[in-house]
C-alpha positions as CSV (number, residue, x, y, z in Angstrom):
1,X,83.4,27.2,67.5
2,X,84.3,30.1,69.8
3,X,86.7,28.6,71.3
4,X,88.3,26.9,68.2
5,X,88.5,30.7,66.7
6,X,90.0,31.9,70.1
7,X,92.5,29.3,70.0
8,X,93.7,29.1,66.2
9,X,96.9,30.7,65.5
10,X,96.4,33.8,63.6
11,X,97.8,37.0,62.2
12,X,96.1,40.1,62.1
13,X,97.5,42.4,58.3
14,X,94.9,45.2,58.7
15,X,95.1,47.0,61.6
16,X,94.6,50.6,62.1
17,X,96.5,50.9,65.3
18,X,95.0,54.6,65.9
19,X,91.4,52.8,65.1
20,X,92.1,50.7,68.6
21,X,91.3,53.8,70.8
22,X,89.0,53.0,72.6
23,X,86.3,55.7,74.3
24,X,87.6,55.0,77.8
25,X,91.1,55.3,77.0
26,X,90.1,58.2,75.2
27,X,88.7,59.6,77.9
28,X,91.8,58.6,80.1
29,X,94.8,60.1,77.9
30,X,92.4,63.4,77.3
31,X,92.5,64.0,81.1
32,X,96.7,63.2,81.2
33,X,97.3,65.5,78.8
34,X,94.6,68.3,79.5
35,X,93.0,68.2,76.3
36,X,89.2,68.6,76.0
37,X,87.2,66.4,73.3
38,X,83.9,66.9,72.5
39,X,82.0,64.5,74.9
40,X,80.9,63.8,77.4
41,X,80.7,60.6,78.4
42,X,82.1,57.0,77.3
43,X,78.5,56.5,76.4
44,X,78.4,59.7,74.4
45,X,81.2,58.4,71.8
46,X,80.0,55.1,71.5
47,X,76.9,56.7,70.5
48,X,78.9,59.1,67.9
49,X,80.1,55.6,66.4
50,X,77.0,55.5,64.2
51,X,78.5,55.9,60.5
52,X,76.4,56.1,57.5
53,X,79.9,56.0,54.8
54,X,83.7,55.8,55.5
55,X,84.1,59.9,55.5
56,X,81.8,60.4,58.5
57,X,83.9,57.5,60.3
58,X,87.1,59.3,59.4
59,X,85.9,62.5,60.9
60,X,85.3,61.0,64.3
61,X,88.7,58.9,63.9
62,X,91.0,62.3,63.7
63,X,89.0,63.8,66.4
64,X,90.0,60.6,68.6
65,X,93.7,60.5,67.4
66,X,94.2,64.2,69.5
67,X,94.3,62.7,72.5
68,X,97.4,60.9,71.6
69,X,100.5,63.2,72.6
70,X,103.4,61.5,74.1
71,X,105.1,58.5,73.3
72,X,103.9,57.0,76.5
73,X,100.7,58.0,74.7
74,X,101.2,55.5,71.6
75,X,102.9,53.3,73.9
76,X,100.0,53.0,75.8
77,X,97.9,52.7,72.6
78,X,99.6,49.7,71.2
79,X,99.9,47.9,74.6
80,X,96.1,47.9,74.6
81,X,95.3,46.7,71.2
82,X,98.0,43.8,71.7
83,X,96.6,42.3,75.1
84,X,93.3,42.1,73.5
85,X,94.9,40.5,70.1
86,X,96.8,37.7,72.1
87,X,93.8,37.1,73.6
88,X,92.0,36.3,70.4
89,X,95.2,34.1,69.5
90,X,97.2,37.1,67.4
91,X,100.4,35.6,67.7
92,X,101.6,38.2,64.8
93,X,100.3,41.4,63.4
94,X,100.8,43.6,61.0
95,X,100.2,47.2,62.3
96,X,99.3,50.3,60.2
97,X,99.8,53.9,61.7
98,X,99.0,57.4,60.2
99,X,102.1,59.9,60.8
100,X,100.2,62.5,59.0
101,X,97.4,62.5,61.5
102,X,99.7,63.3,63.6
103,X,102.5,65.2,62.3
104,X,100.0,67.8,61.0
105,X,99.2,68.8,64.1
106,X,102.4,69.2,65.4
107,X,103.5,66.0,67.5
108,X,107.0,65.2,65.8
109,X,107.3,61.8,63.8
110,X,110.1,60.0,66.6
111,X,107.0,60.8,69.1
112,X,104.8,58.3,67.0
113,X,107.2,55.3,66.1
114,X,108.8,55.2,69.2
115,X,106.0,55.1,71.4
116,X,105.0,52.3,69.3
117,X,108.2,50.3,68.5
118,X,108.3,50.4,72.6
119,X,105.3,48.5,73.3
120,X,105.7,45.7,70.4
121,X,109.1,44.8,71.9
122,X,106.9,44.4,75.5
123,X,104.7,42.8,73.4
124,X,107.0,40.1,72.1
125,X,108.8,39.6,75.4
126,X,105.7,39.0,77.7
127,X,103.2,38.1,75.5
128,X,105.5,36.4,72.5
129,X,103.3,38.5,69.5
130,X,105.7,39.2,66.8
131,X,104.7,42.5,65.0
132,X,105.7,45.0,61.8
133,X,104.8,48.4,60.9
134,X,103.2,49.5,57.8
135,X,103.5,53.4,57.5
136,X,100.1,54.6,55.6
137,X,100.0,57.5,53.9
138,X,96.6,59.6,53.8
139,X,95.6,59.2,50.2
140,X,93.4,62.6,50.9
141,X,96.8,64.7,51.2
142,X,98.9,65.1,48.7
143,X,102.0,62.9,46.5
144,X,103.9,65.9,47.6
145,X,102.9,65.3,51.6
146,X,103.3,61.9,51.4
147,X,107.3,62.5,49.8
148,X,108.1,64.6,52.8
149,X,106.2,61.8,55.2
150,X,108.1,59.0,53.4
151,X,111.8,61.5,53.9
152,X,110.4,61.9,57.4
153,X,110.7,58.1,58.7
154,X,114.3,57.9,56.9
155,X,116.2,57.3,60.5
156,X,113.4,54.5,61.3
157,X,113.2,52.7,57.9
158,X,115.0,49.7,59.2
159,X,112.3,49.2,61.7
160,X,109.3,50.3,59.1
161,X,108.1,46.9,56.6
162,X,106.0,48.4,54.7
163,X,104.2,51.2,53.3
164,X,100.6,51.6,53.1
165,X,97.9,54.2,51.5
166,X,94.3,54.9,53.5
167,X,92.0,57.7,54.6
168,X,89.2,58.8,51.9
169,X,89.4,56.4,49.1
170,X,86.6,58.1,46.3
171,X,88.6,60.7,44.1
172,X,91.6,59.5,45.5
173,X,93.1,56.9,43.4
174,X,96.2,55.1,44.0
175,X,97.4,56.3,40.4
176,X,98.2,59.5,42.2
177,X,100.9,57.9,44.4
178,X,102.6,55.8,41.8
179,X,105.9,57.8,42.0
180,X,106.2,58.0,45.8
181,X,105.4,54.1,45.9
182,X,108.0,53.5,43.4
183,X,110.3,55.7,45.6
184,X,109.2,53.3,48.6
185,X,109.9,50.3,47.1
186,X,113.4,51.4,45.7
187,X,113.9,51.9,49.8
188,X,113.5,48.1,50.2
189,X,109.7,48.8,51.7
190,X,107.0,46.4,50.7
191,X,103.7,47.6,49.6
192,X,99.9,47.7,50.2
193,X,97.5,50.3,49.9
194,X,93.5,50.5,50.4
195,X,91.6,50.1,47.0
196,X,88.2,48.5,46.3
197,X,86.3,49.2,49.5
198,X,84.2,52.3,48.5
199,X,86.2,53.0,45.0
200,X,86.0,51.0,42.0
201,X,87.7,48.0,41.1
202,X,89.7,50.1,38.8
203,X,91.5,51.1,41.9
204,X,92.5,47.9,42.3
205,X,93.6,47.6,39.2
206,X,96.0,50.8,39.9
207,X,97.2,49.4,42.7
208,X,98.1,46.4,41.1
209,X,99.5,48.1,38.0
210,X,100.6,51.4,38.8
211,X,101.6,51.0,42.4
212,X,102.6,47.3,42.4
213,X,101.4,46.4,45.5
214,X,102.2,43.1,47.0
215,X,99.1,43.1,48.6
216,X,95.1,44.9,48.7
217,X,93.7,46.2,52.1
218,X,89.9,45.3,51.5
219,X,89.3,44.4,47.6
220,X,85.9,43.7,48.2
221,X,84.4,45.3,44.8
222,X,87.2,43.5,43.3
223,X,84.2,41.0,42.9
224,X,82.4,42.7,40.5
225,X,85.3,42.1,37.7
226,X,85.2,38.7,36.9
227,X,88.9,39.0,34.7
228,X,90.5,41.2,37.7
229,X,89.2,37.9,40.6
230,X,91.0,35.5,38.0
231,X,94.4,38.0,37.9
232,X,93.7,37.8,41.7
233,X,93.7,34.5,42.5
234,X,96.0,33.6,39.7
235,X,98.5,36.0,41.0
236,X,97.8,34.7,44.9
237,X,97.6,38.4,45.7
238,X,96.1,38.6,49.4
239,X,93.1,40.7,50.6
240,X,92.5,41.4,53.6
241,X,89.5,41.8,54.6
242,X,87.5,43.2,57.3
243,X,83.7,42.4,58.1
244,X,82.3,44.1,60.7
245,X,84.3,47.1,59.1
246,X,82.4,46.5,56.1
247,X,79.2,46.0,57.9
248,X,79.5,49.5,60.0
249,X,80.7,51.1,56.8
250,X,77.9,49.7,54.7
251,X,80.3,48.3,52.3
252,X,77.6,45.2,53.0
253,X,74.1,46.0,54.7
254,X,74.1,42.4,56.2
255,X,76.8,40.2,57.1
256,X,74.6,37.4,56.1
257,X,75.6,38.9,52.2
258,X,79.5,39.4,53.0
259,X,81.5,38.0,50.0
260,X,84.0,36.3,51.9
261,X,83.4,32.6,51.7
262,X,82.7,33.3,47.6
263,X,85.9,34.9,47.4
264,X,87.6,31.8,48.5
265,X,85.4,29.9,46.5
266,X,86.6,31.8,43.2
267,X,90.7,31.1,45.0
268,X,91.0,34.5,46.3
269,X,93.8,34.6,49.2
270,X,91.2,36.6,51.6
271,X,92.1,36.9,55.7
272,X,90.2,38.5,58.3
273,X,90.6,41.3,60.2
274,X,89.7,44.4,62.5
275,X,90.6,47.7,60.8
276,X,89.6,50.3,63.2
277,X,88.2,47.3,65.8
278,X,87.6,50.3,69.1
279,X,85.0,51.7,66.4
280,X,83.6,48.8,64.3
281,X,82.5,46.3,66.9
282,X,85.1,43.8,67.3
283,X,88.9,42.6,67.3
284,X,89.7,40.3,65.5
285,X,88.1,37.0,67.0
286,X,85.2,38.5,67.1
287,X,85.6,39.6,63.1
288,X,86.6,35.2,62.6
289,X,83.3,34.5,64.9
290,X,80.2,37.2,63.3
291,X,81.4,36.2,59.6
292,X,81.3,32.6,60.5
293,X,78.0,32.9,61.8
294,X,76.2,34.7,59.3
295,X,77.6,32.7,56.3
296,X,78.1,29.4,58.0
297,X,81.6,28.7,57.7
298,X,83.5,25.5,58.4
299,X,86.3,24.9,60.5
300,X,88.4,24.4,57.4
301,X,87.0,27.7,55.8
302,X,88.8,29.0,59.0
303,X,92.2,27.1,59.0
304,X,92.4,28.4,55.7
305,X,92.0,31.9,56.4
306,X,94.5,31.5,59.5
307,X,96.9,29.9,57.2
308,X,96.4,32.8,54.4
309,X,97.0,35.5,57.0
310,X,100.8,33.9,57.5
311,X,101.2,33.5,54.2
312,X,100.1,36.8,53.0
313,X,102.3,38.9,55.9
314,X,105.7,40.1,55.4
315,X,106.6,37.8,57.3
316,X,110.3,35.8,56.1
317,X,109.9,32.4,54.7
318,X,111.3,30.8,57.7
319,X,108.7,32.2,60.1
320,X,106.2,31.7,58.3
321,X,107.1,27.6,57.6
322,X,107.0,27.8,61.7
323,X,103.6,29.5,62.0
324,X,102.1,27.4,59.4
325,X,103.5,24.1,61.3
326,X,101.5,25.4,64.6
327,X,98.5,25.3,62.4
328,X,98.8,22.1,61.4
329,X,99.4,20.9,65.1
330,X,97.1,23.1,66.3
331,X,94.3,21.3,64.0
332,X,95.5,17.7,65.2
333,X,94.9,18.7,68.7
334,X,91.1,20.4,68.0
């Protein structure tokens, strides 16, 4: 089975590419740009990784995302996260960056997206991973903060899919970014935004309604609406989900409980995923493999979720005809 997940073609829709930094790279871009963190050792912040709820995650997560100055520095960061993803058989992802983290202290927005747009064109010549950014907005700021982000990103828009919403979720709703949504979408920009992983299924309900998403980033408490899982799955609106992200955020004490094989049950279009993978335990193989294990999943629980990650990205048709044909071949072979 490891090897089937390893192998299976697969997309990866929720990625915090900021969430990839990982402690020795930390460590590494710190010392190039002469900036002292708070630790000190590698074994010191792997230790700090010990979260009891999403906000004490998020406080260590901005901490990290200093480090990152340049656009060799982003560069660098991307590179990272997509030799380990073609390794666990990524051969597209969706990637979701903060400019606020960023912006707000003072490293200019053309710093951020260039430094990344550089390393997915290396990544697409030499190691053939297709990727698209989804520009989050931190839902903890204000509508007004995330207009001036959103006017911001105007010379890159052509190279920005989507837009996304993220950071502290509780008191946050997404009714409170209906209008810059709206204002996103009349820019040609798909949407997605958090809801459902610590807030309410009301959220997700927002999002759906008030934002018009075309996708939810978690949607796990989604679950405990019985008439929202039927708009859901009637609807074919994607989730994507992340287990060990759930598991370190105690969305679920035990991955033995994760919903994920009853939300495909109930015809929910869930994928899997990595969110913040340098802090949660794993990329995204490794997401495929401890969810399989602790709720026993087949090989065609898998396919499926391969399949639903192609056809929930933002992906065109075309492509994702192709991707879904290497699927099929790829089960034939296995």
């Amino acid at each position: 089975m490891k090897d089937f997940i390893a192998s299976l073609p697969k997309a990866e829709l929720h990625l915090h590419i900021e969430g990839s930094l990982e402690p020795e790279l930390m460590f590494a871009l710190a010392e190039r740009n002469g900036i002292a963190i708070p630790y000190a050792s590698v074994e010191d912040v792997r230790a700090a990784y010990a979260f009891s709820n999403l906000q004490d995650f998020l406080d260590i997560y901005y901490a990290g995302a200093g480090v990152l100055q340049t656009e060799a520095d982003f560069r660098d960061l991307a590179m990272a996260y997509f030799e380990r993803a073609a390794a666990d058989g990524v051969v597209h992802a969706e990637i979701m960056f903060d400019p606020q983290t960023h912006t707000d202290r003072g490293i200019a927005f053309g710093t951020v997206i260039e430094g990344l747009l550089a390393a997915m064109a290396e990544a697409e010549a030499r190691l053939g991973i297709t990727s698209l950014l989804i520009m989050s907005f931190l839902r903890h700021l204000s509508e007004e903060a995330a207009f001036e982000t959103l006017a911001m990103a105007e010379p890159w828009l052509d190279r920005i899919a989507a837009v996304g919403l993220d950071s502290s979720e509780l008191g946050h709703p997404p009714a409170k970014f209906a209008r810059v949504f709206a204002a996103a979408r009349a820019k040609g920009l798909r949407l997605t935004a958090h809801a459902g992983e610590e807030g309410p299924p009301d959220y997700v309900h927002e999002a759906l309604d008030m934002l018009g998403v075309d996708r939810i980033d978690h949607g796990n408490r989604a679950l405990e609406d019985e008439g929202l899982v039927a708009r859901l799955a009637a609807e074919g609106m994607t989730l994507t989900v992340c287990p060990l992200s759930n598991l370190k955020l105690c969305v679920v004490d035990d991955l033995a409980r994760h919903p994920l094989d009853r939300m495909l049950a109930a015809g929910l279009k869930a994928t899997v995923n990595s969110d913040d993978p340098a802090y949660f335990g794993g990329y995204v193989a490794e997401n495929y493999r401890a969810v399989a294990k602790a709720r026993g999943l087949s090989r065609e629980h898998l396919v499926t979720l391969a399949r639903n990650s192609f056809t929930g990205s933002f992906l065109p048709e075309g492509d994702v005809a192709r991707h879904l044909a290497a699927i099929d071949a790829f089960e034939a072979r296995a």
